[in-house]
C-alpha positions as CSV (number, residue, x, y, z in Angstrom):
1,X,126.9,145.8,93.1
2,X,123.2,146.3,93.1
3,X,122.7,144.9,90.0
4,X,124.0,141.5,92.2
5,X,121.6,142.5,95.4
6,X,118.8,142.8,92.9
7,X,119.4,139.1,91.1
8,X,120.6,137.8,94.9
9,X,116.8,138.6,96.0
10,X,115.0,137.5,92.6
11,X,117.2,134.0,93.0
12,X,115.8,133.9,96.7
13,X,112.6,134.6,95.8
14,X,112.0,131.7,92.8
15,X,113.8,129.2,95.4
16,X,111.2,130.4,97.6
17,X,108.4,129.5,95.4
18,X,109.4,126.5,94.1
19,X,110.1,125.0,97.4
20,X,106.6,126.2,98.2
21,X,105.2,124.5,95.2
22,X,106.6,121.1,95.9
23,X,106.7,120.7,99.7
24,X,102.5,119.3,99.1
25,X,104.3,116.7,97.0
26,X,107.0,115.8,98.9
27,X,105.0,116.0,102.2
28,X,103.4,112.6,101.3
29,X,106.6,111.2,99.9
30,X,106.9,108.1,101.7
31,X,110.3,106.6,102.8
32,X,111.5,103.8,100.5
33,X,111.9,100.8,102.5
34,X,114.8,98.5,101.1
35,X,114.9,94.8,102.2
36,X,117.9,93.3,102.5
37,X,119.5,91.3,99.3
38,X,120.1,88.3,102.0
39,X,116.3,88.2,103.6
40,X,114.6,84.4,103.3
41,X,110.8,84.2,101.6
42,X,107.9,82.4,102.7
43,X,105.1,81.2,101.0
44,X,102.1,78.8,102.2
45,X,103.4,75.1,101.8
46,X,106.8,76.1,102.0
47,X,109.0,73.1,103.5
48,X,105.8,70.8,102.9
49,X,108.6,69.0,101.0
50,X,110.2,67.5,103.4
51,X,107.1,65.8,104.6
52,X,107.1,67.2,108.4
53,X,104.3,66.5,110.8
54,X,102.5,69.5,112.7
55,X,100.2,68.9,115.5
56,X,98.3,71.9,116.9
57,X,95.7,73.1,119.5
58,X,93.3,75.4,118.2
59,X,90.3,77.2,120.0
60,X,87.7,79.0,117.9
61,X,84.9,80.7,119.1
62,X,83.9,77.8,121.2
63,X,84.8,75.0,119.4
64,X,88.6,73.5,120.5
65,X,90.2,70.5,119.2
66,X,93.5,69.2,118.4
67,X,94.5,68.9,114.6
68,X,97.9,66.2,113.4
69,X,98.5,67.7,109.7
70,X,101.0,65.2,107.9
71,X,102.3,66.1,104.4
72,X,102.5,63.1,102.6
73,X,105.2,62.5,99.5
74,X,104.2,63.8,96.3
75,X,102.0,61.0,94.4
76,X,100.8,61.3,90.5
77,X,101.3,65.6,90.6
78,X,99.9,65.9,94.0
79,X,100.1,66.1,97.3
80,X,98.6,64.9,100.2
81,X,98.0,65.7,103.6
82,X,96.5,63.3,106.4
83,X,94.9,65.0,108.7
84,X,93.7,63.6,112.2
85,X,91.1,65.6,114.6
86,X,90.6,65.1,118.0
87,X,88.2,67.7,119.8
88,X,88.1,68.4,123.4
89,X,84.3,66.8,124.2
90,X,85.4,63.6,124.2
91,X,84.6,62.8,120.4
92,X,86.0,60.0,118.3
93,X,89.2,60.6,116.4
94,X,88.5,61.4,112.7
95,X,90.8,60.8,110.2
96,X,91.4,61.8,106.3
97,X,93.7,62.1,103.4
98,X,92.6,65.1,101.1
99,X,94.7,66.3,98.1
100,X,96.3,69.5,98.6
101,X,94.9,72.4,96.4
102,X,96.8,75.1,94.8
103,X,95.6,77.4,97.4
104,X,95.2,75.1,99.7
105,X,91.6,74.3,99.3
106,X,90.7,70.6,100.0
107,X,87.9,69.0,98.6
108,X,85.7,66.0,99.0
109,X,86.0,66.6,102.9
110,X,83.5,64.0,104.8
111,X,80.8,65.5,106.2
112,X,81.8,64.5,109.8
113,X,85.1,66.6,108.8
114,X,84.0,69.2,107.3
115,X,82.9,71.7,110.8
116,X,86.3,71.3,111.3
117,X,87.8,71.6,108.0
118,X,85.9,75.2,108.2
119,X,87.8,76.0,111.0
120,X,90.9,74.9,109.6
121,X,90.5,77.2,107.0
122,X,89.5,80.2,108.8
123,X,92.8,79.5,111.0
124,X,95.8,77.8,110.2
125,X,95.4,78.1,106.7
126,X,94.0,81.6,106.4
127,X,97.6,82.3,105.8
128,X,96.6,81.1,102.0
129,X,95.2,85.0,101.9
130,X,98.2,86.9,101.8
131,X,101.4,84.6,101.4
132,X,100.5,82.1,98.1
133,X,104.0,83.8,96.3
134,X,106.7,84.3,98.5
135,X,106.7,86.8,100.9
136,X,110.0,88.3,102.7
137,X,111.0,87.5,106.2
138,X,112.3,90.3,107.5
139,X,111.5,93.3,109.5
140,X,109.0,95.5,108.1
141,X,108.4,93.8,105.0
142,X,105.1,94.5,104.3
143,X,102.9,91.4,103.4
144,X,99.1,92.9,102.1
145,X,96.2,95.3,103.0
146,X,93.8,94.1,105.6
147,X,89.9,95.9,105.8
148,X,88.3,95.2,108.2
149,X,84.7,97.5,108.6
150,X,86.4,100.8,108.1
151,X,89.6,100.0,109.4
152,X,92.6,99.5,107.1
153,X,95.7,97.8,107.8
154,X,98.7,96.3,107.0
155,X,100.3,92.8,107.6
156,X,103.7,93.5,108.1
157,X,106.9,91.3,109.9
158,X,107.5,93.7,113.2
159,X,110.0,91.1,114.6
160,X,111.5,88.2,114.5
161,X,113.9,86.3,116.8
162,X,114.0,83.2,118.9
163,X,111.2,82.6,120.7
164,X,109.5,79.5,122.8
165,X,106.7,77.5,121.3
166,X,104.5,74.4,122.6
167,X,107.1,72.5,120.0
168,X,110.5,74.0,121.3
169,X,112.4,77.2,120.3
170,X,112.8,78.3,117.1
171,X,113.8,81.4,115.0
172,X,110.2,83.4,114.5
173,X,109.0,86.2,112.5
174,X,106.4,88.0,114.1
175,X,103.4,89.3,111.5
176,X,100.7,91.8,113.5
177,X,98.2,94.3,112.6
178,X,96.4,96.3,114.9
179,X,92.6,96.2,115.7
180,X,91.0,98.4,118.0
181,X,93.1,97.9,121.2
182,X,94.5,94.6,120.5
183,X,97.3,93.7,118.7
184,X,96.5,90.6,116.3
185,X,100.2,88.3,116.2
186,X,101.2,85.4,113.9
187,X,104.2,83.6,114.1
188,X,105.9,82.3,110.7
189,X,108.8,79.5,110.6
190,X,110.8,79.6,107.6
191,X,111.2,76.2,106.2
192,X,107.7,75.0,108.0
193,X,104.7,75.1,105.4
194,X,102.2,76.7,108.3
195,X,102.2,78.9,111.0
196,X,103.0,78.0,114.2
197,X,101.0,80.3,116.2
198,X,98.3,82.7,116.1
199,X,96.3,85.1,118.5
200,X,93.3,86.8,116.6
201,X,90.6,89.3,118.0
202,X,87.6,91.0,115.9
203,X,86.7,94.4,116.3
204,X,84.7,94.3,119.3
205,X,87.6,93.2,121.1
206,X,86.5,89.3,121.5
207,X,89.4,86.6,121.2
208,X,88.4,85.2,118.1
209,X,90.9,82.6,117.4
210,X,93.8,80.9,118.6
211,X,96.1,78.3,117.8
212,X,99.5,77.1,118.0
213,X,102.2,74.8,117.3
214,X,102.8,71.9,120.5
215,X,104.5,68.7,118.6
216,X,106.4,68.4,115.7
217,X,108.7,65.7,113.9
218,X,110.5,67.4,110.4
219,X,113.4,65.2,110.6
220,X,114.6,66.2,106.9
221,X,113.4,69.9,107.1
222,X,116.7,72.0,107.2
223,X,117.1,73.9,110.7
224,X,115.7,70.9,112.1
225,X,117.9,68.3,111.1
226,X,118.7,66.4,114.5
């Protein structure tokens, strides 16, 4: 019997130890998030397709104007998008057609375009960042790393459901990432090739950006079949 006690303690004692050892290491085990087998994927252009038309508002910095982005039907390997701009200050309307690049980087813009073509870029299609290969639509799926100064960050769906848009309702995913005390928010579509809606602040805590979705005709695009 105390030959029992004796191994009883020594047994206790290496469990002990071990479990000592490895607690560091499993300490900064992270869960493993599983997305689900039936979650949809997202990618920049996705739907583009179906040749829907997208007409937003943005404001940026202190520049606001309206943007209609029509994909046009594939034509010798490419497609096209014709893009109309209207700003806010009583401009003329400026229209172009620019071949869509495989990161959606347009080329050849006319010099009267092109302030706003920066814009563009900065906003709607800043998307072209983190989501150029499909990215899952689902809750929590992470979507990149964000660094901003010394901050670090991740894009990441935190909801989704149906929600009311300058265009109607539709079924959203909600990306966000916090900086400072703001929360920044974009709204994802599946089966449109944009975002619909954005609300972006930089570190200071100044509204950077914002634009969002208020007309759109996608006849063929599937949820919004009439």
């Amino acid at each position: 019997m105390p030959n029992i006690r004796i191994i009883a303690i020594f047994a206790v004692i290496i469990i002990a130890a071990v479990a000592g050892l490895a607690w560091p290491f499993l300490a900064n085990v992270k869960p493993v998030y599983l997305l689900p087998v039936q979650a949809s994927q997202w990618h920049i252009g996705k739907g583009s397709e179906y040749h829907p038309e997208m007409l937003y508002q943005i404001s940026f910095n202190k520049t606001k104007f309206s943007t209609d982005l029509k994909f046009l039907p594939i034509q010798v390997g490419n497609q096209q998008l014709l893009v109309k701009i209207n700003p806010t200050d009583g401009g003329g309307e400026m229209n172009q057609t620019v071949k869509i690049g495989l990161v959606y980087d347009f080329k050849d813009v006319s010099s009267d375009a092109k302030p706003y073509f920066d814009v563009l870029d900065q906003t709607i299609f800043s998307m072209r960042d983190y989501a150029t290969e499909d990215k899952f639509l689902a809750k929590d799926a992470e979507w990149g790393d964000l660094y901003i100064g010394a901050n670090h960050e991740k894009l990441k769906v935190n909801d989704s459901g149906k929600t009311s848009f300058g265009f109607g309702s539709a079924n959203a995913f909600l990306l966000s990432y916090r900086i400072g005390a703001n929360m920044n928010k974009i709204w994802i579509v599946d089966n449109l090739p944009l975002p619909v809606k954005a609300e972006i602040y930089d570190p200071d805590g100044n509204l950077q950006y914002t634009y969002e979705l208020v007309s759109l005709k996608a006849p063929s695009t599937p949820g919004f079949t009439p």
